[in-house]
Structure formats: C-alpha cells, structure tokens
DSSP file (Angstrom, degrees, kcal/mol; ACC not computed):
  #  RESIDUE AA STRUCTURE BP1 BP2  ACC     N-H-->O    O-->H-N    N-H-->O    O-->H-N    TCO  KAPPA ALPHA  PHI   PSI    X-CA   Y-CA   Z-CA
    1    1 A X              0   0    0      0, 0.0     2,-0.3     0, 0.0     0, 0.0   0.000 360.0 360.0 360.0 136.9   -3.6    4.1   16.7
    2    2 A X        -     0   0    0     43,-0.0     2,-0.3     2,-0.0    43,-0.0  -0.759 360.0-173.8-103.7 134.3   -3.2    1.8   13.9
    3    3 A X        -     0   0    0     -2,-0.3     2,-0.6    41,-0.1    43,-0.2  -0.969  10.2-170.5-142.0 143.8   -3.0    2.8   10.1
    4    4 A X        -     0   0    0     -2,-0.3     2,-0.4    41,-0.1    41,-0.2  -0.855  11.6-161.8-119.4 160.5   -2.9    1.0    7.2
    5    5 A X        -     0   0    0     39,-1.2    37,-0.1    -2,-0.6     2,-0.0  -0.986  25.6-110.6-132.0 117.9   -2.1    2.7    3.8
    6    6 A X        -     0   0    0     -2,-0.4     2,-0.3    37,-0.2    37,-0.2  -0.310  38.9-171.6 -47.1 134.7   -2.6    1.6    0.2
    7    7 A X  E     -A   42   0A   0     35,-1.2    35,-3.0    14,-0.1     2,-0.6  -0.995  25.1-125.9-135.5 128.2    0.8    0.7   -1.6
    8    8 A X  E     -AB  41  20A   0     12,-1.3    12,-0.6    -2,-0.3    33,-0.3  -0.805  34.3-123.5 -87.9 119.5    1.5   -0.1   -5.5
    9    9 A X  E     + B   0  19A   0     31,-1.4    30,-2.8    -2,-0.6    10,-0.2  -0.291  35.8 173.6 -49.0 129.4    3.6   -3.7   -5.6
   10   10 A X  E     +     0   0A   0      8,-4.8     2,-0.3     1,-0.5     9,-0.2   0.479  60.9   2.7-123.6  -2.5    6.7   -3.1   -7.4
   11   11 A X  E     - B   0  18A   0      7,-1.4     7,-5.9    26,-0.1    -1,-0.5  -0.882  56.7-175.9-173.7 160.5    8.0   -5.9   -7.0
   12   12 A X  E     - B   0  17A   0     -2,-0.3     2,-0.4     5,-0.2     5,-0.3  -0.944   7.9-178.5-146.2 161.5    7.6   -9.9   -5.5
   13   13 A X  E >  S- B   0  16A   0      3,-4.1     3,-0.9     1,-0.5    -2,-0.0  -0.778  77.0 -42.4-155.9 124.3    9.8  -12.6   -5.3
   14   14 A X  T 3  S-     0   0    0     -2,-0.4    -1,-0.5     1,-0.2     0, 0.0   0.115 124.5 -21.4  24.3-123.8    7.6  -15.6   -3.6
   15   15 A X  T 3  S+     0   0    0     -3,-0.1    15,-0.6    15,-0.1     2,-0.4   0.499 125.1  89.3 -91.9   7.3    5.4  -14.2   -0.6
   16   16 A X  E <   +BC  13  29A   0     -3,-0.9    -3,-4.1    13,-0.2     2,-0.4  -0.784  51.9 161.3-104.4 167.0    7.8  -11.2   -0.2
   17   17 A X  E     -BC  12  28A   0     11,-1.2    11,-4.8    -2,-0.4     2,-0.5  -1.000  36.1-122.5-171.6 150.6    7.4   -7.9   -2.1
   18   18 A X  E     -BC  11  27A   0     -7,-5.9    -8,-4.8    -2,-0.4    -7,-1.4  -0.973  32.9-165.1-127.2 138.3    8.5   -4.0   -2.1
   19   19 A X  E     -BC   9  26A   0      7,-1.4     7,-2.2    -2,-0.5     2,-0.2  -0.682   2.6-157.0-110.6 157.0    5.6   -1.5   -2.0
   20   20 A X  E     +B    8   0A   0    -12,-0.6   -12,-1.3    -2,-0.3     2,-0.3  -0.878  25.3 166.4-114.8 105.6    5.6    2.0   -2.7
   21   21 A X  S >  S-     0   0    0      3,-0.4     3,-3.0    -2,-0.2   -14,-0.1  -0.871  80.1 -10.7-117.4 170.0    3.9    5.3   -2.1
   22   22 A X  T 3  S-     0   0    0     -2,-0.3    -1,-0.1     1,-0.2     3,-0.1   0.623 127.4 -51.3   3.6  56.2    5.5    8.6   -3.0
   23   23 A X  T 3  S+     0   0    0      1,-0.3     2,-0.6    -3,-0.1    -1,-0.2   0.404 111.7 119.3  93.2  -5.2    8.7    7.5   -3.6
   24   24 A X    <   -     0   0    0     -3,-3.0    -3,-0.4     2,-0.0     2,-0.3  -0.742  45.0-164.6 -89.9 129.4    9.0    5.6   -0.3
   25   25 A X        -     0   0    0     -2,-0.6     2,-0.3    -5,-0.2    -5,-0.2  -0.918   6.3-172.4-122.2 177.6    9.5    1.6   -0.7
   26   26 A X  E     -C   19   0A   0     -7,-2.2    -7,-1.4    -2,-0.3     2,-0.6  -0.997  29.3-120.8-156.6 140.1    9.1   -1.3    1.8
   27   27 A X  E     +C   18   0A   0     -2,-0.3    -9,-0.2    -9,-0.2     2,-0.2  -0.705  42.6 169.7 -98.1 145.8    9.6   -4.2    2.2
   28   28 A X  E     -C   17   0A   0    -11,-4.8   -11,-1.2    -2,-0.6     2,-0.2  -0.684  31.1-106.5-133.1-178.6    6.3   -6.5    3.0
   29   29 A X  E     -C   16   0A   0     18,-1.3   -13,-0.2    -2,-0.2     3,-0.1  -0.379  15.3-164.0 -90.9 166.2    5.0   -9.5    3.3
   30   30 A X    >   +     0   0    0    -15,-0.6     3,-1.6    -2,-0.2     2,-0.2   0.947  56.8  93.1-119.7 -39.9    2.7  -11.2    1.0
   31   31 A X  T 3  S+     0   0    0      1,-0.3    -1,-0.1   -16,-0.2   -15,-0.1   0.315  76.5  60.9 -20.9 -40.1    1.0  -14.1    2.7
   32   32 A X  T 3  S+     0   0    0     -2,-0.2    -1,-0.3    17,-0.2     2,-0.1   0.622 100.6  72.6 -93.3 -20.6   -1.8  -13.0    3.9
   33   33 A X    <   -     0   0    0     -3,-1.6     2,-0.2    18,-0.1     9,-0.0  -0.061  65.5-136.4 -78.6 164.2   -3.0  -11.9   -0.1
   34   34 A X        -     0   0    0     -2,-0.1    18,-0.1     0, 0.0    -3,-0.0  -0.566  69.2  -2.2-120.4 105.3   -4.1  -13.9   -3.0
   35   35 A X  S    S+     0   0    0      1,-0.2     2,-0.4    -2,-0.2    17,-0.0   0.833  75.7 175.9  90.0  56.0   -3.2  -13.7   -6.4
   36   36 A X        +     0   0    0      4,-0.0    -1,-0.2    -6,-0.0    -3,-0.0  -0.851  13.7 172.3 -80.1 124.5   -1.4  -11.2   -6.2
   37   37 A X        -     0   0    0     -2,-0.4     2,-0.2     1,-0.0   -28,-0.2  -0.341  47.7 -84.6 -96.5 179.7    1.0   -9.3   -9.4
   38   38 A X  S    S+     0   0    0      1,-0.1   -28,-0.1   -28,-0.1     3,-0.1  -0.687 116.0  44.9 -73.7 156.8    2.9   -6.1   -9.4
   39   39 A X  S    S+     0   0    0    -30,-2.8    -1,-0.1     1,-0.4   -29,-0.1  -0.416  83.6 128.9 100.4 -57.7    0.9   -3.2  -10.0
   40   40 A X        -     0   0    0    -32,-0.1   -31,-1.4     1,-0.1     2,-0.6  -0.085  59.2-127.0 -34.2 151.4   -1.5   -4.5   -7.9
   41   41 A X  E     -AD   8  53A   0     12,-0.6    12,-3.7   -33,-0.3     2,-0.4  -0.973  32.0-173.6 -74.2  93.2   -2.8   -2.1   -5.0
   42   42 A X  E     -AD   7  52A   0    -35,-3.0   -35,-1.2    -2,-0.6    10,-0.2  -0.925  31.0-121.5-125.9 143.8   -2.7   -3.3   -1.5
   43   43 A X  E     - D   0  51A   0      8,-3.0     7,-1.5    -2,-0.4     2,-0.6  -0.348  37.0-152.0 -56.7 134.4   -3.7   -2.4    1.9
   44   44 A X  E     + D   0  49A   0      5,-0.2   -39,-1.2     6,-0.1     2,-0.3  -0.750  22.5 165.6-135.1 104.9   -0.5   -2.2    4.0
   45   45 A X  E >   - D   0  48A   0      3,-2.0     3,-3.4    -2,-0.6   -41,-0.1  -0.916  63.3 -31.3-106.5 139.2   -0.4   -2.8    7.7
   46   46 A X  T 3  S-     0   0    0      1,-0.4    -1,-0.2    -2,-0.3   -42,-0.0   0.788 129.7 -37.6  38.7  54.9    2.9   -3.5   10.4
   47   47 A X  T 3  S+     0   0    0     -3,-0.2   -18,-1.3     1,-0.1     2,-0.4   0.304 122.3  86.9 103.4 -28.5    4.7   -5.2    7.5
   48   48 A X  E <  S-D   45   0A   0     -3,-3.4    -3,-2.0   -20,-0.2    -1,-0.1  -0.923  70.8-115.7-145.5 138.1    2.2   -7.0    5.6
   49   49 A X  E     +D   44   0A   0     -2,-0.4    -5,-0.2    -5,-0.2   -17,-0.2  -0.162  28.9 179.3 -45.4 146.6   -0.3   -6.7    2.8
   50   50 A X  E     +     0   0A   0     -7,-1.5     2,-0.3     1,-0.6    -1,-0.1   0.500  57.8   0.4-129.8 -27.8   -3.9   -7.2    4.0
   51   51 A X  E     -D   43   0A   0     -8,-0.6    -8,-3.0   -18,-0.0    -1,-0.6  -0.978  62.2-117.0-170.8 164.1   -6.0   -6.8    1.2
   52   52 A X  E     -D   42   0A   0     -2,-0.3     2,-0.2   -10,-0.2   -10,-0.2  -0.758  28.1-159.4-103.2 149.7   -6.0   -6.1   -2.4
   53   53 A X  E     -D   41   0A   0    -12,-3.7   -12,-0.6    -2,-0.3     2,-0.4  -0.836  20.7-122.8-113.3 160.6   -7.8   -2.7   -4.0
   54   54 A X    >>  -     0   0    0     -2,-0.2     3,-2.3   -14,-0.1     4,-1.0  -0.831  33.6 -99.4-104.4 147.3   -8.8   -2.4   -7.0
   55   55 A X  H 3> S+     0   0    0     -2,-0.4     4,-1.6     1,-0.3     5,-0.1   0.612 118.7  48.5 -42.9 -33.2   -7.3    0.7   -9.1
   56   56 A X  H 3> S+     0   0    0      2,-0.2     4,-1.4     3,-0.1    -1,-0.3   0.879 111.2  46.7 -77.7 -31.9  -10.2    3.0   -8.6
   57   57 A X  H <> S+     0   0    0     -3,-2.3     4,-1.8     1,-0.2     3,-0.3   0.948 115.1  51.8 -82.7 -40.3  -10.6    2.6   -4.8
   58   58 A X  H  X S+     0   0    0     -4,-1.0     4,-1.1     1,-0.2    -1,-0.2   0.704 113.5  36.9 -58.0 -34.1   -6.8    3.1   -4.5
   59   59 A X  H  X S+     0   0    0     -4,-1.6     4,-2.1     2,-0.2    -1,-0.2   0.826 118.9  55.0 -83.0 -24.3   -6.3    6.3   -6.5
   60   60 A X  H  X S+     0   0    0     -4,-1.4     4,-0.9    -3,-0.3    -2,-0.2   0.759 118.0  34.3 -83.4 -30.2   -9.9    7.3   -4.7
   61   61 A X  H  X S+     0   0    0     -4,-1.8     4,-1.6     2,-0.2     3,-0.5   0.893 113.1  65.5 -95.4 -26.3   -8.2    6.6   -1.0
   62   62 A X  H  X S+     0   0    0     -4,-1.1     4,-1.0     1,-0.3    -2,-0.2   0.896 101.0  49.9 -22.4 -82.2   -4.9    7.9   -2.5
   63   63 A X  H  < S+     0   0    0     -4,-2.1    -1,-0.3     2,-0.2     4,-0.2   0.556 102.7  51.6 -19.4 -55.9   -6.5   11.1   -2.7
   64   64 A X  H >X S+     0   0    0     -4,-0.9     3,-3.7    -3,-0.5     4,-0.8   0.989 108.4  61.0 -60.4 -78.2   -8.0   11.6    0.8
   65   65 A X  H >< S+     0   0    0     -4,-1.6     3,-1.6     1,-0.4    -2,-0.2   0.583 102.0  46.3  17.2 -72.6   -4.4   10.8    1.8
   66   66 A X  T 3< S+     0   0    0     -4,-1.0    -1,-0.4     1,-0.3    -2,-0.2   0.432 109.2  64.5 -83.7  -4.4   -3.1   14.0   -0.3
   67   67 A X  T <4 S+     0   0    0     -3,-3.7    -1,-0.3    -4,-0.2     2,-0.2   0.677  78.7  83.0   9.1 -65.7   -6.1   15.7    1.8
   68   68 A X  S << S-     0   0    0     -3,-1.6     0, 0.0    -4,-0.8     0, 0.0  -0.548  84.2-124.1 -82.2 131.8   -4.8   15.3    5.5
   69   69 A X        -     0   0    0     -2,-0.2     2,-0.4     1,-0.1     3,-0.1  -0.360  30.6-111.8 -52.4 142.5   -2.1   18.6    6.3
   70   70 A X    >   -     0   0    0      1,-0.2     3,-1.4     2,-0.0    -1,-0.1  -0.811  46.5 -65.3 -88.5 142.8    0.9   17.5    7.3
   71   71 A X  T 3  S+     0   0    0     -2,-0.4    -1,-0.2     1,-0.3     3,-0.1   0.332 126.1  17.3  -9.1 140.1    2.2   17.9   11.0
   72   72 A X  T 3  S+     0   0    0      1,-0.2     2,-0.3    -3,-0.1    -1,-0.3   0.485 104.8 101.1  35.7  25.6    2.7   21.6   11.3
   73   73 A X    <         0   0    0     -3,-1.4    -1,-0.2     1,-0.0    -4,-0.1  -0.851 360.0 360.0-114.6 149.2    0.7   22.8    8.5
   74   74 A X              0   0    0     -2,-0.3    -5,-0.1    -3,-0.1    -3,-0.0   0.335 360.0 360.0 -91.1 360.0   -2.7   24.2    8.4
C-alpha cells in the first residue's frame, strides 16, 4: 500500500526541500512541483512532492489524519 501525506515546506534550496508534519522533517524532492515557496502545502510521496494544496484542503486532510487511531489504540 502506498501513502502519500500532506507536508508544510520549511525550507528549499533549488529542487530540494525539508517538509514537516508533527514535528517530523524530511528531506524531499522538489521537481516534480511548480512554483513552489515555503509554507506551501504539498502532497508527499517516496521522497518527492507531488502536488501542491492549497491551505484549506491541507488543514481539511490534516484533520482526517488526526482521525485514524494509531496502531494499538481503539
């Protein structure tokens, strides 16, 4: 199974970038994106940005996120 996860850019230095969600960063790729700042909202799959969201669909998928139990919780 493949998942990809929304991430806030926190920082880019040419087609690389570090993403975040709850404290977690990463380092990604950027290529695949356009026109992309930090700040920005991105879909994040095996390493690389995939698409950009816009602030409402990102706190709105964000949300389902904080939803799913984690492993061994009900």
């Amino acid at each position: 199974m493949c998942l990809a996860v929304p991430m806030k850019l926190v920082e880019k230095k040419g087609e690389e970038g570090v993403v975040e969600l709850a404290g977690v960063r990463r380092k990604i790729r950027l290529d695949l994106v356009d026109n992309v700042r930090v700040g920005d909202y991105l879909i994040v799959h095996a390493g690389f940005a995939i698409e950009k969201l816009n602030l409402k669909e990102a706190k709105k998928t964000l949300k389902l996120f904080q939803e799913i139990p984690a492993p061994g919780q009900k």
